[in-house]
BAMAR-731730 format. One record per atom (N, C-alpha, C): x, y, z; atom name; residue in one letter; residue number from 1. Coordinates in steps of 0.05 Angstrom, whole numbers, padded with zeros to 5 digits. Layout:
+--------+--------+--------+------+------+-----+
!      X !      Y !      Z ! atom ! type ! seq !
+--------+--------+--------+------+------+-----+
!      X !      Y !      Z !   CA !    a ! NUM !
...
+--------+--------+--------+------+------+-----+
end
This chain:
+--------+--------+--------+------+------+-----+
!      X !      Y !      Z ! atom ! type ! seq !
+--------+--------+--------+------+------+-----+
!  04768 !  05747 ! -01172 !    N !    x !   1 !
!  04794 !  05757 ! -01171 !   CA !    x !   1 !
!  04802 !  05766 ! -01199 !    C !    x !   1 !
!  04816 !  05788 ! -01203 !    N !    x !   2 !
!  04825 !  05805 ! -01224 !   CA !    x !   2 !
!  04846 !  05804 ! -01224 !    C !    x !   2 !
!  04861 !  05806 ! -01250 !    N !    x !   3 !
!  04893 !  05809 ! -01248 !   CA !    x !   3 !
!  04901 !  05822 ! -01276 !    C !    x !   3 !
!  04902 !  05845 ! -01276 !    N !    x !   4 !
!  04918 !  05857 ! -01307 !   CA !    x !   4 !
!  04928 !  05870 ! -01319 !    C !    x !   4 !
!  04952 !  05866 ! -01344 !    N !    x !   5 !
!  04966 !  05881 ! -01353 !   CA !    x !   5 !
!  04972 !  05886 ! -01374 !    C !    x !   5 !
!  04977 !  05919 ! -01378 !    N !    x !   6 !
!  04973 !  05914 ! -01415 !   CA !    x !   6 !
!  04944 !  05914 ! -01425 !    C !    x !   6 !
!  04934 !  05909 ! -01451 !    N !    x !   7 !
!  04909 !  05899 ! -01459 !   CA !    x !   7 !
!  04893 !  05873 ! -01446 !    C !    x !   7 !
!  04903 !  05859 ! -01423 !    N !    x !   8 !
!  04897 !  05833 ! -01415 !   CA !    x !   8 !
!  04892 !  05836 ! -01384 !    C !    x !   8 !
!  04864 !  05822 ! -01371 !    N !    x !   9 !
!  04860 !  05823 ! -01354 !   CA !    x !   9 !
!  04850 !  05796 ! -01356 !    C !    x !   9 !
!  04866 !  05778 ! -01333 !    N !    x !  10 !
!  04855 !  05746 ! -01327 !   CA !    x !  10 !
!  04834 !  05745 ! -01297 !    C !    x !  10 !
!  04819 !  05732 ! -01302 !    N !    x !  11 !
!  04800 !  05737 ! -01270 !   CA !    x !  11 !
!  04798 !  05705 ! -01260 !    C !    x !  11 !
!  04785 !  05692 ! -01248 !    N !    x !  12 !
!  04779 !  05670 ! -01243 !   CA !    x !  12 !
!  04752 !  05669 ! -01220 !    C !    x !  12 !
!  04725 !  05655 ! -01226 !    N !    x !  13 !
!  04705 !  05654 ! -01202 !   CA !    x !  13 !
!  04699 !  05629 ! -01206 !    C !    x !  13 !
!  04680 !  05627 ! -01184 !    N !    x !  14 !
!  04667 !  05606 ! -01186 !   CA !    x !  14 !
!  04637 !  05609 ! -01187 !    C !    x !  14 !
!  04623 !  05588 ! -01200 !    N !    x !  15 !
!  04601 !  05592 ! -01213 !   CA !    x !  15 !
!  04576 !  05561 ! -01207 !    C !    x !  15 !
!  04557 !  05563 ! -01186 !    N !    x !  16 !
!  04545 !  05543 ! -01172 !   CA !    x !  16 !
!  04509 !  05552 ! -01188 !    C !    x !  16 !
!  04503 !  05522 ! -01188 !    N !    x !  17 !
!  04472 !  05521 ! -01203 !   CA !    x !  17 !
!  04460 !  05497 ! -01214 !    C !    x !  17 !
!  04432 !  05488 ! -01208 !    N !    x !  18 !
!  04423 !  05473 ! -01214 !   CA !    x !  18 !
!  04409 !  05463 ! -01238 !    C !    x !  18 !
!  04420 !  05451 ! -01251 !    N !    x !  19 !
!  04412 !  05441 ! -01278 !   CA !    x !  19 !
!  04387 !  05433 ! -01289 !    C !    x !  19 !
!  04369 !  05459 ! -01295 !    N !    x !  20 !
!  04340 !  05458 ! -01302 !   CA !    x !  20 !
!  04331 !  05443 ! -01322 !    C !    x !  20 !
!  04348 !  05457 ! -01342 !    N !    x !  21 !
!  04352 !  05448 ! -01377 !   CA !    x !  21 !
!  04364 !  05433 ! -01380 !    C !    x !  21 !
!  04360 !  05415 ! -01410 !    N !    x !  22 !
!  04386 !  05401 ! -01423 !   CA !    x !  22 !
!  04414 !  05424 ! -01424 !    C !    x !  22 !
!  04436 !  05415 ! -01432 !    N !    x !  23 !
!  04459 !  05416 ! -01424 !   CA !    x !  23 !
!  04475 !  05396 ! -01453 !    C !    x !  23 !
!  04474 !  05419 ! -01476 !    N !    x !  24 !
!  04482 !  05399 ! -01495 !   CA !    x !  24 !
!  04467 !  05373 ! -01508 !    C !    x !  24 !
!  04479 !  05357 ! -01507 !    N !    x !  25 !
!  04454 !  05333 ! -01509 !   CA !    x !  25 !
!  04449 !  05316 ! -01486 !    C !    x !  25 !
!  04454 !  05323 ! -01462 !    N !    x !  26 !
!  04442 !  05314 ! -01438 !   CA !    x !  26 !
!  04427 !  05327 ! -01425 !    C !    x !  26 !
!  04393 !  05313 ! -01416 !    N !    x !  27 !
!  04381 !  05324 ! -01400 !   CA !    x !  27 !
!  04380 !  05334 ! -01374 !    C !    x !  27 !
!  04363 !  05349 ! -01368 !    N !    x !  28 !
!  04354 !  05359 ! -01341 !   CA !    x !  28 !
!  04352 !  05341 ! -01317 !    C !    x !  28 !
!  04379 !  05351 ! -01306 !    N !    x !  29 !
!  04376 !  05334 ! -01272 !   CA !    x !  29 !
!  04369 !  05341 ! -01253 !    C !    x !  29 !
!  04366 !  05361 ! -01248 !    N !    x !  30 !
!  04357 !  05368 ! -01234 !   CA !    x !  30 !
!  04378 !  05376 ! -01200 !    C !    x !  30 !
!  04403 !  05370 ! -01216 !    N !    x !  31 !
!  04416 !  05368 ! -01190 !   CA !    x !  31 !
!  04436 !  05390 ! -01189 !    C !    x !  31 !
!  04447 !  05400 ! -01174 !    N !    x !  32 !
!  04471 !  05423 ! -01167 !   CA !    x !  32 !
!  04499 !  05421 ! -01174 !    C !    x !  32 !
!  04511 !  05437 ! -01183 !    N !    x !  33 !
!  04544 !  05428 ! -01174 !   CA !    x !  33 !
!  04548 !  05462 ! -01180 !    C !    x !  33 !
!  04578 !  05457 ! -01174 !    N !    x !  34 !
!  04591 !  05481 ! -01167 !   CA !    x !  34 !
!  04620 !  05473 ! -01185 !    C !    x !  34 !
!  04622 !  05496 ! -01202 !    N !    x !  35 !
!  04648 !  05494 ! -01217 !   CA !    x !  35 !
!  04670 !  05512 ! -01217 !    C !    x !  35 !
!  04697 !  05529 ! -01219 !    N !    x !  36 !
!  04717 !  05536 ! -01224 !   CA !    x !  36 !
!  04716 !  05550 ! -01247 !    C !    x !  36 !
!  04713 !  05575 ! -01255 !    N !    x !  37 !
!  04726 !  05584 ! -01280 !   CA !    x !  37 !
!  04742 !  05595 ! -01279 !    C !    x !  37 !
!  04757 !  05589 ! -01306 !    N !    x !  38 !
!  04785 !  05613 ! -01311 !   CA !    x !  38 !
!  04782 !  05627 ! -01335 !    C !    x !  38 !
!  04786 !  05648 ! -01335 !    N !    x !  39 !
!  04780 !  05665 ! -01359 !   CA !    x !  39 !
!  04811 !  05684 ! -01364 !    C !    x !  39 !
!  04804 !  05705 ! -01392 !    N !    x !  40 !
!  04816 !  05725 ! -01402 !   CA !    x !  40 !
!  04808 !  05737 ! -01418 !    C !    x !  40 !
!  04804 !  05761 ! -01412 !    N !    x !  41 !
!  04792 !  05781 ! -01440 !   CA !    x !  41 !
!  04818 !  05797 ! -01449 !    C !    x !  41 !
!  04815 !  05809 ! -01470 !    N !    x !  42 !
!  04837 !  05826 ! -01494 !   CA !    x !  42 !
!  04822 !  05845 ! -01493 !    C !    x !  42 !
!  04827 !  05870 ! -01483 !    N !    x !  43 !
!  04819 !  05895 ! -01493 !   CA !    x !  43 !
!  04831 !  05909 ! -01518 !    C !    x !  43 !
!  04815 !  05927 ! -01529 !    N !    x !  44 !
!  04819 !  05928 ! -01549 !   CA !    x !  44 !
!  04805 !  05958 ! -01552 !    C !    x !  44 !
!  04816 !  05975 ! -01550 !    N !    x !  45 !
!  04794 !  06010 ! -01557 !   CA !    x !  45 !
!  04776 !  06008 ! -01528 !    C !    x !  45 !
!  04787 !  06005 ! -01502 !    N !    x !  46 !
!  04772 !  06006 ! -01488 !   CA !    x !  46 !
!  04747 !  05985 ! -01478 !    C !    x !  46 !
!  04749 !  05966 ! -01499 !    N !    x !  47 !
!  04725 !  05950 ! -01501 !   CA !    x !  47 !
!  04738 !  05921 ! -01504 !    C !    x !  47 !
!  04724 !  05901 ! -01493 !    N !    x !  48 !
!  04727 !  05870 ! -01500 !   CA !    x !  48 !
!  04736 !  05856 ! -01515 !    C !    x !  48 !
!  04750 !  05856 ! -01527 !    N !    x !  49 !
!  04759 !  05849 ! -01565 !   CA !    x !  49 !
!  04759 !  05814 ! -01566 !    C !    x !  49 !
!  04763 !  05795 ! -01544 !    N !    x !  50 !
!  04769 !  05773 ! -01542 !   CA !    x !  50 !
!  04767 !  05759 ! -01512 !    C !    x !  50 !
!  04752 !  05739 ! -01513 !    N !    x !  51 !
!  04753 !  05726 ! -01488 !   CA !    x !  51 !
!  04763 !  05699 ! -01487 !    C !    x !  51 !
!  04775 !  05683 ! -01468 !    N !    x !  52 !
!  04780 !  05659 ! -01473 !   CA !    x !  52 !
!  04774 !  05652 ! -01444 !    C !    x !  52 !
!  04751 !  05618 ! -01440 !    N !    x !  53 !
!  04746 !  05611 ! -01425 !   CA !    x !  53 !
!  04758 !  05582 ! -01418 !    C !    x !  53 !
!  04758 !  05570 ! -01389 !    N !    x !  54 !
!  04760 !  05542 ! -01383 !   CA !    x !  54 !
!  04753 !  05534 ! -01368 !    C !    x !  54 !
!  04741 !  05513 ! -01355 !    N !    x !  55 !
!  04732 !  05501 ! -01330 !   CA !    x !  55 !
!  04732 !  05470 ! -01336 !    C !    x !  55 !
!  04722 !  05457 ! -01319 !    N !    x !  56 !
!  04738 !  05427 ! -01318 !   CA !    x !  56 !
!  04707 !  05414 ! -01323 !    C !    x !  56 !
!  04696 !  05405 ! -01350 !    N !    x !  57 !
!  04675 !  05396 ! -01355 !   CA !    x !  57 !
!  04666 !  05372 ! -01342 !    C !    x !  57 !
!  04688 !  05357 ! -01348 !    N !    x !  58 !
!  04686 !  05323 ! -01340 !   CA !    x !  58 !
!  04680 !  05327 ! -01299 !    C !    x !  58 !
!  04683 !  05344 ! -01287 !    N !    x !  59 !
!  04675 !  05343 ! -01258 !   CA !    x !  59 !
!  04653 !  05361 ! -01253 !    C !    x !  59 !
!  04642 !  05373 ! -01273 !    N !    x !  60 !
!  04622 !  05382 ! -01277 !   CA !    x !  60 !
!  04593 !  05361 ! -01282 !    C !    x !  60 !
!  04607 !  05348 ! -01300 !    N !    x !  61 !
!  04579 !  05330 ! -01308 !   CA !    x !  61 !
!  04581 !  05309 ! -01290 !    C !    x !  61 !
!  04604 !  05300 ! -01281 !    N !    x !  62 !
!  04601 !  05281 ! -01254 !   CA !    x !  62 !
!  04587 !  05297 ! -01236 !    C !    x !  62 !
!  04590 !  05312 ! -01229 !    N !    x !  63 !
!  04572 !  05319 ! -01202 !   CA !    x !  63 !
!  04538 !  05331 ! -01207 !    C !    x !  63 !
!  04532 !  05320 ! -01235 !    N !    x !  64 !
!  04507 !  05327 ! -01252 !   CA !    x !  64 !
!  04504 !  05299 ! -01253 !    C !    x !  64 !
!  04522 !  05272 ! -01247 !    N !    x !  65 !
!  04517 !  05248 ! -01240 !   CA !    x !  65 !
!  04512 !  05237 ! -01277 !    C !    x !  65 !
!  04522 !  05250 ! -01296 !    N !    x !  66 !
!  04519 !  05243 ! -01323 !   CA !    x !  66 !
!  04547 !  05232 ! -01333 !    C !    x !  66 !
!  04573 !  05231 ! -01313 !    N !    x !  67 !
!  04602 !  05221 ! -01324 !   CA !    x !  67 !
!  04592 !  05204 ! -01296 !    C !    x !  67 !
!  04622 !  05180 ! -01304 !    N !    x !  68 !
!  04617 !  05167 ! -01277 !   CA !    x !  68 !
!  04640 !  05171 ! -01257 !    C !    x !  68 !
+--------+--------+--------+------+------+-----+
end
């Protein structure tokens, strides 16, 4: 989903995948989850000038079974 006005377009997806690699300083689980992002980019000359991201880490790494 897209939404924008002005220099600013906010989107939001979701983003599912299994954790091959370490992940910061935690290892490979090998297990799935599915997360929420929210985003915003700043255009700027036509082009990207700025992005700002978020998603909810701490239910991320629980369902990577690494929070409890």
């Amino acid at each position: 989903m897209l939404v924008g006005e002005g220099d600013f377009v906010a989107w939001r997806s979701k983003g599912t995948g299994t954790q091959l690699g370490p992940m910061g300083p935690f290892p490979a689980t090998g297990r799935r989850m599915s997360i929420t992002i929210i985003g915003m980019h700043r255009f700027e000359n036509g082009k990207i000038a700025e992005t700002w991201t978020s998603w909810d880490n701490v239910a991320a790494l629980a369902q990577l079974g690494l929070m409890p």
